[in-house]
N, C-alpha and C positions, 0 to 999 in steps of 0.2 A: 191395202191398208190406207191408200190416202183418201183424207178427207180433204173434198172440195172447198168445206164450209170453213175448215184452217186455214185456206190458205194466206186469207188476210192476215193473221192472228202467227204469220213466221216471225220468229224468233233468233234473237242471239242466245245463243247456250254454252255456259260452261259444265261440263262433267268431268265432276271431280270423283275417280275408288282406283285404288292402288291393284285392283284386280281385272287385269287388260281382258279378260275375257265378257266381264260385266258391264266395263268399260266400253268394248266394241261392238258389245248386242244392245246398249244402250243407243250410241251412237246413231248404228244403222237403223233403226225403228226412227229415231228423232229426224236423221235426214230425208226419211223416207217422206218424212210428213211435210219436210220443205225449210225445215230447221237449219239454222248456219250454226254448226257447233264446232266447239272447241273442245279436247281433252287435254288433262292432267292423271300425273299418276300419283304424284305428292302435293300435300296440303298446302308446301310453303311455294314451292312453284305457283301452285292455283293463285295464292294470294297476290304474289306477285304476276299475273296475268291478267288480275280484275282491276289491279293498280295502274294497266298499261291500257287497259282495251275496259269498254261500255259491256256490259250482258245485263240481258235483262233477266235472266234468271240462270241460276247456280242449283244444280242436281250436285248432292255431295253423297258417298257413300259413310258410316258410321264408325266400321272399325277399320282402322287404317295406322301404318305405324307413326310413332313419332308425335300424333296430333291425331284423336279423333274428332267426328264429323261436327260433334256441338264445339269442341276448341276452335276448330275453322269458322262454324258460324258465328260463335264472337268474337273472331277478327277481323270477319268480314266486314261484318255489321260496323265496324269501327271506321270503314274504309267507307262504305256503303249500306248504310241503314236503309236505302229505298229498293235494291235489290229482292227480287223473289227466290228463297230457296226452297228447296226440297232434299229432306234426309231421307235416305233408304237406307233400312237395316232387318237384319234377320233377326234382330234383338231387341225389335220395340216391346215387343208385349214381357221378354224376360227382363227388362231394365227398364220398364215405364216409359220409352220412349215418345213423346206428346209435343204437340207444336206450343204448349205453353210453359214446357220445361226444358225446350231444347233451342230456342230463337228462330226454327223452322217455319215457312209461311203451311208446310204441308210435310206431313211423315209417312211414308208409306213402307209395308212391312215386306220384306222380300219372301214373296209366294209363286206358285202359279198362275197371280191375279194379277201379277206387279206391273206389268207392261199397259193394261186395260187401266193401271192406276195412275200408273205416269202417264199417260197420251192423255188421259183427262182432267189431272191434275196441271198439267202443261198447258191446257188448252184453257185453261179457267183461270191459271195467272196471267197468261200472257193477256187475256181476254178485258182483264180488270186492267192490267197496266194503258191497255188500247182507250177506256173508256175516259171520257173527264169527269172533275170531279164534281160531286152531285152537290147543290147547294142544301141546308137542311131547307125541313119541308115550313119549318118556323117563320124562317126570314123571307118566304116567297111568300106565304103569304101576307104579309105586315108590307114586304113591296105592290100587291098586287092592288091592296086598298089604299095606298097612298097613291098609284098610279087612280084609283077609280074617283080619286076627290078632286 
């Protein structure tokens, strides 16, 4: 399962689901790929992990006691508006779950696709975080004709 073309693209990861099983098939698939991650089993722990230590991206699972997965995301966000997350739930499609009603940068629904969704979901934020930022394409050219005069 490793990709070569990841390797640049290693990441710090926190994963956050109160279900150590999900928790630790999540893990091994992420390390495999060259991932330095981190687990949690409660929301408010994670919080206070992201508050101590940098990750560039945060996998949270949805239902979890005490705090589900969108209550974490807008706390995080309060901590850390630049972080990438990812919701997983088995409950997107029964609760509307969407990256534009949940603060998530990516939602993915727990199937037997879900792994094929995170390793590429993972690989596309981490991907974007790598890149710099793009100037628009307006102001390049209004520079390029003031360079030509």
């Amino acid at each position: 399962m490793t990709n070569a073309s990841s390797s640049n693209l290693n990441g710090r990861i926190l994963l956050l689901d109160d279900n150590s099983l999900g928790l630790s098939a999540r893990r091994s698939v992420l390390e495999e790929l060259g991932h330095k991650v981190t687990t949690s089993g409660a929301p408010q722990d994670a919080l206070e992990l992201c508050a101590k230590q940098r990750f560039d991206l945060v996998v949270t699972d949805y239902k979890m006691p005490k705090m589900n997965g969108v209550e974490f995301i807008t706390r995080l966000r309060k901590q850390n508006p630049a972080v990438a997350v990812i919701l997983i739930s088995g409950f997107t499609d029964t609760l509307g779950l969407n990256e534009a009603n949940t603060g998530a940068d990516v939602v993915i629904q727990k199937s037997s696709h879900e792994v094929t969704h995170l390793i590429r979901s993972v690989n596309r934020l981490l991907r974007n975080l790598r890149q710099p930022p793009r100037k628009p394409t307006g102001s390049q050219g209004k520079n390029e004709k003031r360079k030509a005069k």
